[in-house]
N, C-alpha and C positions, 0 to 999 in steps of 0.2 A: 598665828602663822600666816606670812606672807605666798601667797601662790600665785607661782608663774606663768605653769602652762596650764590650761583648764580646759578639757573636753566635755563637751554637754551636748547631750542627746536629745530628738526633740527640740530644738533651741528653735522651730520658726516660729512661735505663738505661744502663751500662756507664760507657765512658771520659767520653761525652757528660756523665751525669750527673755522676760524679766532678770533670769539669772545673768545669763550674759551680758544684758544691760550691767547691768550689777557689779560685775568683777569686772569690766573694761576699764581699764586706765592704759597710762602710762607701761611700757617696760611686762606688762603680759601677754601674752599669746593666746589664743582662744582657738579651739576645735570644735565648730558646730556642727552637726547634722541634724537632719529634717526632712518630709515628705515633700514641701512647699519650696522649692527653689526661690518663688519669689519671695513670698515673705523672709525665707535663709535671708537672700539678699537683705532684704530691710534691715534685718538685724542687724548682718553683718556691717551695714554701714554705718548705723549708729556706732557699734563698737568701735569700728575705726575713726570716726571724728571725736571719739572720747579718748582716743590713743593709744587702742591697744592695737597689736600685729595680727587677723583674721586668718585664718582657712577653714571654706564650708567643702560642704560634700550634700548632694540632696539623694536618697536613696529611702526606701522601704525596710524598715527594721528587719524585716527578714527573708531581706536578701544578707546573710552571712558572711557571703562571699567580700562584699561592697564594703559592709562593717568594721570586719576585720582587718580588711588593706588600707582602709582609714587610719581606723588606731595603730595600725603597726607601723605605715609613713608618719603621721604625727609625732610618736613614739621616738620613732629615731633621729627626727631633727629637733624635735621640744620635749625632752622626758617627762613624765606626764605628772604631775605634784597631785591634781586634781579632776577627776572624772567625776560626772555627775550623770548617772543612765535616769533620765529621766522620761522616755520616749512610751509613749502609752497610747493604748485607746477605749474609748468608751460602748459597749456597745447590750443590747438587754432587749427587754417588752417592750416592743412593737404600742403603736396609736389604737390600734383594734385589738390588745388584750394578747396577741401570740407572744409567746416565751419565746427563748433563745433555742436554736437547735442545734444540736452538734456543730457542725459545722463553725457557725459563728462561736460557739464558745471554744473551739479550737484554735481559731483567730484569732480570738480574743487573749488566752493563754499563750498562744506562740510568741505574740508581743509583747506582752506588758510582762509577765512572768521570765520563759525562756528565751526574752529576747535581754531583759534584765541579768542573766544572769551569764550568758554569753557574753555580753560587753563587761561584767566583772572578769572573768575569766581569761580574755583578751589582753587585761593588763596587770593584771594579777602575779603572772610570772616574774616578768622586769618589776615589778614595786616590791615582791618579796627578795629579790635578791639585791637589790639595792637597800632594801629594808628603809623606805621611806614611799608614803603615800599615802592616797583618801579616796576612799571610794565610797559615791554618795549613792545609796538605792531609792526612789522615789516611789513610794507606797500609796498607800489611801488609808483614813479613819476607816472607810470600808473593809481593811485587813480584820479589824477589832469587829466592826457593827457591821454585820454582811447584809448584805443590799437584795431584797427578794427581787426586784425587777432588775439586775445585773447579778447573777451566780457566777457567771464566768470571771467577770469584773474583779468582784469580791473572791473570790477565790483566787484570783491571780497575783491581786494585791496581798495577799493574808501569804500566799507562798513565797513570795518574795522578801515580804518583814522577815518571817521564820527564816528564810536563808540567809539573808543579810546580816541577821544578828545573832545566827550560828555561826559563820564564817567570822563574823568580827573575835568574838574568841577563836577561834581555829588560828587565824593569824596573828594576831595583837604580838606573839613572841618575834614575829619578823618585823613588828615595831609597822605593819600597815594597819591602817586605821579604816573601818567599817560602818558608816551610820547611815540608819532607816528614815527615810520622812514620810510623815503621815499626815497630808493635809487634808482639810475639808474642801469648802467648796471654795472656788479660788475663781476667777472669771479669768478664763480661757477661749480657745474655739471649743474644747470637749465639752463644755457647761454648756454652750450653745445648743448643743444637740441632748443636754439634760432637761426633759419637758415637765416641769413641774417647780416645786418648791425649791428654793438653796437659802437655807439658813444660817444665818451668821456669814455670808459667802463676804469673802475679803478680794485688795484688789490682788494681781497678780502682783506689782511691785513688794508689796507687804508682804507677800508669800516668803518674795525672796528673802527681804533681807532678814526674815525670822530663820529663813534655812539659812542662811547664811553666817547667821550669829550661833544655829548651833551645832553649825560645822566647826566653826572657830574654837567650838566650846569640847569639841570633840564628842559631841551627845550619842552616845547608841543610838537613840529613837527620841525624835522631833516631831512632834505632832503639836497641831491646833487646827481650828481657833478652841483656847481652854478650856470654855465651857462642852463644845461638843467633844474634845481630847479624854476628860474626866468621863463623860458620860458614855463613851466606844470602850473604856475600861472596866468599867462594871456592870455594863450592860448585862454579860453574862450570867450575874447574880440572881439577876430577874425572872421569875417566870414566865415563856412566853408568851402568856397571853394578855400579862403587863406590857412586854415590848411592841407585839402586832398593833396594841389599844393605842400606845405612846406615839406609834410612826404612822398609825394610819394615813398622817395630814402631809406625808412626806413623801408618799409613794408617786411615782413617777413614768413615762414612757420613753424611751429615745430614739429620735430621728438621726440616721447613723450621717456622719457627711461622708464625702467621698474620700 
């Protein structure tokens, strides 16, 4: 399936960017937001010397307000074929050993969770009644294999899979289409502020075009790199103290950026 208009969240850095790269051509429209005005810009102008027709917006996922008036003008001059809430943030254990405190793990969920699923819901309406459309949720491996130095993280990603691919049943009969992506580590700005090991980490371009091909493919749930994808699957099986022994070498602190 060929897509027109394509809204992506997040779009100033990492998968975001990459995606955008990605789908600009010719005869498409693209709807970015972003934290980073300037980097938005960058984007935005690569997409436009590749040919596609650009509108950014720089705003804080949750401001709702902002969001919303986004998608709803997009909406109405470029019906949306493809959305992709990709907008997240990272954040856990501290350099000197402190957890996450409330606070930050409410931040942490308001974005990456209910700010995901807000921007579902935003276009959700017009795509079920026109009964065509794609709505792309951006997850984590960390959904499947939870993250002790990111609980929020992991929990925010894991509730998002679980809605995403509850919802993609819930609607499939209004012919909207739902898929979860679950990548590993991807090189980003959010990696940057990952202080430790990233395994098998791929580039952000490669991200895309594997999300990209199993959008096309219509996949519920897109995850890699394969080797970590099979192992966030059975994890589970394991007893824990096979898992703690296995990740030891993995664990990590994060320096939040601003």
């Amino acid at each position: 399936m060929a897509f027109q208009n394509i809204v992506i969240t997040g779009a100033s850095s990492g998968i975001g960017a990459a995606l955008a790269r990605y789908y600009a051509k010719p005869g498409v429209t693209l709807g970015l937001t972003g934290r980073d005005a300037a980097r938005l810009g960058a984007v935005a102008a690569d997409a436009r010397a590749a040919g596609a027709a650009v509108e950014t917006a720089a705003f804080d996922l949750r401001d709702r307000t902002a969001l919303n008036g986004f998608l709803a003008g997009f909406e109405t001059a470029h019906p949306i074929d493809l959305i992709i809430a990709n907008a997240g943030i990272l954040d856990g254990t501290r350099a000197d050993g402190t957890i996450e405190d409330a606070q930050t793990a409410r931040r942490v969920i308001d974005i990456n969770l209910l700010g995901g699923v807000d921007t579902l819901h935003a276009v959700l309406p017009v795509m079920r009644a026109r009964k065509s459309g794609h709505i792309v949720l951006v997850s984590s491996l960390a959904a499947m294999s939870p993250l002790p130095d990111a609980p929020a993280y992991s929990a925010s990603k894991a509730g998002l899979m679980s809605y995403g691919l509850a919802m993609r049943a819930a609607v499939a009969p209004d012919n909207v289409r739902i898929s979860v992506v679950c990548p590993g580590y991807v090189t980003s700005a959010m990696t940057e502020t990952h202080i430790g090991e990233h395994p098998l980490k791929i580039s952000a371009e490669k991200a895309a075009r594997l999300i990209a091909r199993g959008i096309a493919r219509n996949k519920p749930l897109i995850g890699f790199p394969l080797p970590l994808y099979i192992l966030s699957l059975i994890e589970p099986l394991f007893p824990e103290f096979v898992v703690r022994i296995a990740t030891k070498g993995i664990r990590f602190h994060v320096e939040p950026s601003s």
